[in-house]
C-alpha positions as CSV (number, residue, x, y, z in Angstrom):
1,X,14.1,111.2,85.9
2,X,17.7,109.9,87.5
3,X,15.9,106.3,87.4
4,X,14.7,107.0,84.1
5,X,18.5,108.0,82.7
6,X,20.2,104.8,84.4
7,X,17.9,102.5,83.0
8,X,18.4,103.5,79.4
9,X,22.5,103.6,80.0
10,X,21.9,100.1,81.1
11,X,20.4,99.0,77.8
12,X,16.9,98.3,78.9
13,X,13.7,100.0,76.9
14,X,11.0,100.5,78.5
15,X,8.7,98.1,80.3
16,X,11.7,95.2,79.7
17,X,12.4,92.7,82.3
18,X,15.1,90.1,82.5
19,X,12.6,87.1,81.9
20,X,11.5,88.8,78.2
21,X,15.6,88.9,77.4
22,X,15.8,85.7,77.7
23,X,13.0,85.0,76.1
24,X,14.3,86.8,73.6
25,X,17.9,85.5,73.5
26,X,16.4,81.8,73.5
27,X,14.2,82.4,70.6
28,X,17.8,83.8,68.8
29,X,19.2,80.9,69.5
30,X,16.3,78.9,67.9
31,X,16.7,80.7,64.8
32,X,20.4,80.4,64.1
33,X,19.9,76.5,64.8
34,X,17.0,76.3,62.1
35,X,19.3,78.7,59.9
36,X,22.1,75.8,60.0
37,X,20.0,73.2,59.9
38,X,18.4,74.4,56.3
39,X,22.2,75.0,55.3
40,X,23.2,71.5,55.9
41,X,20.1,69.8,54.8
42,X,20.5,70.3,51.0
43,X,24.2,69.7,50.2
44,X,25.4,70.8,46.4
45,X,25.1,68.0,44.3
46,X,27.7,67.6,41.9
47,X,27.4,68.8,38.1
48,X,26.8,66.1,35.8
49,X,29.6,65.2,33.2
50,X,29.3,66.3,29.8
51,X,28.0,63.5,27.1
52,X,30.1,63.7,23.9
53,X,28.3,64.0,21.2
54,X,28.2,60.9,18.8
55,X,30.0,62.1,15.1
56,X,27.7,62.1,12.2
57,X,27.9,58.9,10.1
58,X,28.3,60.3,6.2
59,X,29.7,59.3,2.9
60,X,30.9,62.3,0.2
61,X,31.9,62.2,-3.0
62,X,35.7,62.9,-3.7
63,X,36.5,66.2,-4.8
64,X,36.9,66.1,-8.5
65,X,34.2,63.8,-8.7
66,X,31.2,64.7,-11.0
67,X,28.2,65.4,-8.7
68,X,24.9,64.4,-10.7
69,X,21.8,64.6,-8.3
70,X,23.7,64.0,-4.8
71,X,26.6,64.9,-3.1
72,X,26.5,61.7,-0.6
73,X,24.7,60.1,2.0
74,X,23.8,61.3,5.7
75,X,22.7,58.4,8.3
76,X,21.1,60.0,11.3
77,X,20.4,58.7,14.3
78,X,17.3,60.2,14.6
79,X,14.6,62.6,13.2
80,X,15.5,64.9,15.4
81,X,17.1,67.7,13.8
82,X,17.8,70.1,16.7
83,X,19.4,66.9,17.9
84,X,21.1,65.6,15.1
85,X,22.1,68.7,12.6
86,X,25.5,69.9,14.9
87,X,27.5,66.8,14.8
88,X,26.6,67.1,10.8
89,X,27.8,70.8,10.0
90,X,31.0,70.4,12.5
91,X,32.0,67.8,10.0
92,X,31.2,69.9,6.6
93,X,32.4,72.7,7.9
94,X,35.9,71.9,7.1
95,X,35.0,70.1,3.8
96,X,32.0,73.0,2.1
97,X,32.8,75.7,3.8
98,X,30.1,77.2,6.6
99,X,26.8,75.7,6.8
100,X,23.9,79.0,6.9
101,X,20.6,77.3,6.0
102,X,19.1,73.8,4.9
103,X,15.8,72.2,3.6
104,X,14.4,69.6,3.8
105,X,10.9,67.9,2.9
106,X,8.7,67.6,6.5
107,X,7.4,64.3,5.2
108,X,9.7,62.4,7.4
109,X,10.4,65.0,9.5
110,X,8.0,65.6,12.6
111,X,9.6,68.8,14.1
112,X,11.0,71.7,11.8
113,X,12.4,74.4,13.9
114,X,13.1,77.5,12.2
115,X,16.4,78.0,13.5
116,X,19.5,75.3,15.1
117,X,22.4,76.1,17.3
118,X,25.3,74.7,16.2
119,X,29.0,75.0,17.0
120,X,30.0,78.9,16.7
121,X,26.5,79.9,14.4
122,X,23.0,79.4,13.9
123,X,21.3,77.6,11.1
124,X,18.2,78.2,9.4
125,X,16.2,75.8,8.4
126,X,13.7,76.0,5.6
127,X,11.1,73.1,4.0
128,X,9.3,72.6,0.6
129,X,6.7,69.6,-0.1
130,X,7.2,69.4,-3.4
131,X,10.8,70.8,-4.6
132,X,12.5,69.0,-2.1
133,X,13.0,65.0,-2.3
134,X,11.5,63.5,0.8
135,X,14.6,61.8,1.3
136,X,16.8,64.5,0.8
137,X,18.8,67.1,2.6
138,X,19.7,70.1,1.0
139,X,22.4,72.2,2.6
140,X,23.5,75.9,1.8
141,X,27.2,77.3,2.3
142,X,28.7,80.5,3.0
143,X,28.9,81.8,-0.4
144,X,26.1,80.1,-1.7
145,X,27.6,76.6,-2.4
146,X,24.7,74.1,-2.6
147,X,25.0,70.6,-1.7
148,X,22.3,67.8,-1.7
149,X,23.0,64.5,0.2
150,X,20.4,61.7,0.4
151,X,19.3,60.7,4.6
152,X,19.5,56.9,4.8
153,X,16.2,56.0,7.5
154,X,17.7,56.2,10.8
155,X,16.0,52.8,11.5
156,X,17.9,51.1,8.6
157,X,20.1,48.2,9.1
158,X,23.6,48.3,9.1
159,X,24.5,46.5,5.9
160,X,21.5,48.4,4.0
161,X,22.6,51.4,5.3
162,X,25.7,50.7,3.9
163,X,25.1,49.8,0.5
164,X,23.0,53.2,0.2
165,X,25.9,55.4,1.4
166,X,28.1,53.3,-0.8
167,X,25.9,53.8,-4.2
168,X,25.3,57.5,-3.4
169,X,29.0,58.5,-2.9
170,X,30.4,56.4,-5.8
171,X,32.2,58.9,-8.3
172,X,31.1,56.3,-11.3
173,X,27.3,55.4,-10.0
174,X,24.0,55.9,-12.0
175,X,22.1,59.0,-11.8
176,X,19.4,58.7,-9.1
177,X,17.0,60.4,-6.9
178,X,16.8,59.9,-3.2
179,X,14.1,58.2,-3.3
180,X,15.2,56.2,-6.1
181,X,17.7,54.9,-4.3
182,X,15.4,54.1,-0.8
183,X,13.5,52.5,-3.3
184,X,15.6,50.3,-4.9
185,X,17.2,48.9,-1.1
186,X,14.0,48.4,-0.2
187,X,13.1,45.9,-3.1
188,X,16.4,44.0,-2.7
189,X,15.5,43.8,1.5
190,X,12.3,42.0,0.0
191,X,14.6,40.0,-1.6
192,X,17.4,39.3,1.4
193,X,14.7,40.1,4.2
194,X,17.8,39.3,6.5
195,X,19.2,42.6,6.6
196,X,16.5,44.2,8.5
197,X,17.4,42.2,11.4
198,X,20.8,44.0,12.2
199,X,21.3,46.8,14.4
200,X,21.8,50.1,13.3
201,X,24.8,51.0,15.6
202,X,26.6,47.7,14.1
203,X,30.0,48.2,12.5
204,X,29.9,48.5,9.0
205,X,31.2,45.1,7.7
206,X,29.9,45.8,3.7
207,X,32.0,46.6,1.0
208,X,35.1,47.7,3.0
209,X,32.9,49.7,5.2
210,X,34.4,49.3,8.4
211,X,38.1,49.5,7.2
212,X,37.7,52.7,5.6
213,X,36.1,54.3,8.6
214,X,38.1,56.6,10.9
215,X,37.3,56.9,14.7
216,X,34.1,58.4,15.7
217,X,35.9,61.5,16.4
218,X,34.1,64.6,15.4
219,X,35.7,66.4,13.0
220,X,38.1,63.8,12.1
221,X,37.9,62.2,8.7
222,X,39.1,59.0,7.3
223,X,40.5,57.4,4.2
224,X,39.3,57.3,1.6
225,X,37.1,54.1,0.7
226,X,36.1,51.8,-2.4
227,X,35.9,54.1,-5.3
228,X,37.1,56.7,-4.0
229,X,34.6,57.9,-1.4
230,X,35.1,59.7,1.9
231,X,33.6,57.9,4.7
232,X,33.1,59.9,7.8
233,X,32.4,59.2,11.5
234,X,30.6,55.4,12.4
């Protein structure tokens, strides 16, 4: 029983021998080495910088100006509207007061989410086959201010893109549809085939384009252009 007592003050239990401690202790060892090993192995990589976000690339009609079917042109970069709808309502905003809910006509648009995150809210996004102009946008306010602006193809060329946002926004222009005005460039690109060529990222070089466009700074507006327009973000 003495033998028993000295062995437990010791800190042996029962039926250990010196050859299973270090066993024991070795495997330990083991362990803590595999447990660095797996901590070193995988270092953090470092977070990725954030992309700023191109600014939309619009045209608006002065204020004062009468408003007939459209309220300017809106050239996308793509058909992406989760994509593409922030950099447009950081811009109007400012201008129209907050952006709640558009519409648009899902002829030309292959992905219609019901709702968009944008900068401080969330949009809601409706469509209509029939009331809505396939190449329209139609944007509701806070306050229930309407606005309609026409969506130039983001494939178009620079200096057809141009002349589209240019006729739209023009305070003394005719009285057309959206799709009266794709229309109408496209017959004059049968005519002057040349512009399709051009890149849509180009700088606007057509009727003062390029002049009266500020810096591609979101939020930032420039002066305004021929006729009076507001060119926004290229």
């Amino acid at each position: 029983m003495g033998s028993t007592e000295g062995i437990s003050h010791t800190g042996f239990h029962a039926g250990s021998s010196p050859a299973k401690d270090d066993t024991r202790a070795a495997v330990q060892v083991a362990r803590r080495q595999v447990r660095t090993m797996s901590a070193t192995s995988y270092p953090t990589l470092p977070h990725p910088e954030p992309v700023a976000t191109p600014a939309a690339r619009l045209a608006l009609k002065t204020d004062g100006a009468a408003r007939g079917l459209l309220d300017g042109a809106w050239w996308p970069r793509s058909r992406d509207l989760l994509s593409e709808l922030p950099a447009l309502t950081d811009l109007l905003d400012p201008l129209w007061g907050r952006i709640t809910r558009i519409a648009v006509n899902p002829e030309h648009w292959p992905v219609i989410p019901r709702k968009i995150p944008v900068s401080g809210h969330i949009v809601k996004v409706g469509w209509f086959t029939s009331e809505i102009d396939p190449h329209k946008l139609l944007l509701l306010s806070y306050g229930t201010s309407r606005w309609d602006l026409l969506v130039v193809p983001p494939e178009t060329g620079a200096q057809s893109a141009a002349r589209l946002m240019a006729a739209v926004s023009d305070d003394d222009g005719p009285l057309l549809t959206a799709s009266a005005y794709i229309a109408a460039e496209a017959a004059r690109r049968a005519v002057s085939p040349t512009d399709q060529a051009l890149d849509p990222d180009e700088a606007w070089e057509y009727d003062g384009g390029a002049s009266a466009v500020s810096a591609a700074v979101t939020g930032q507006t420039g002066p305004p252009g021929p006729a009076g327009r507001l060119i926004i973000g290229m």
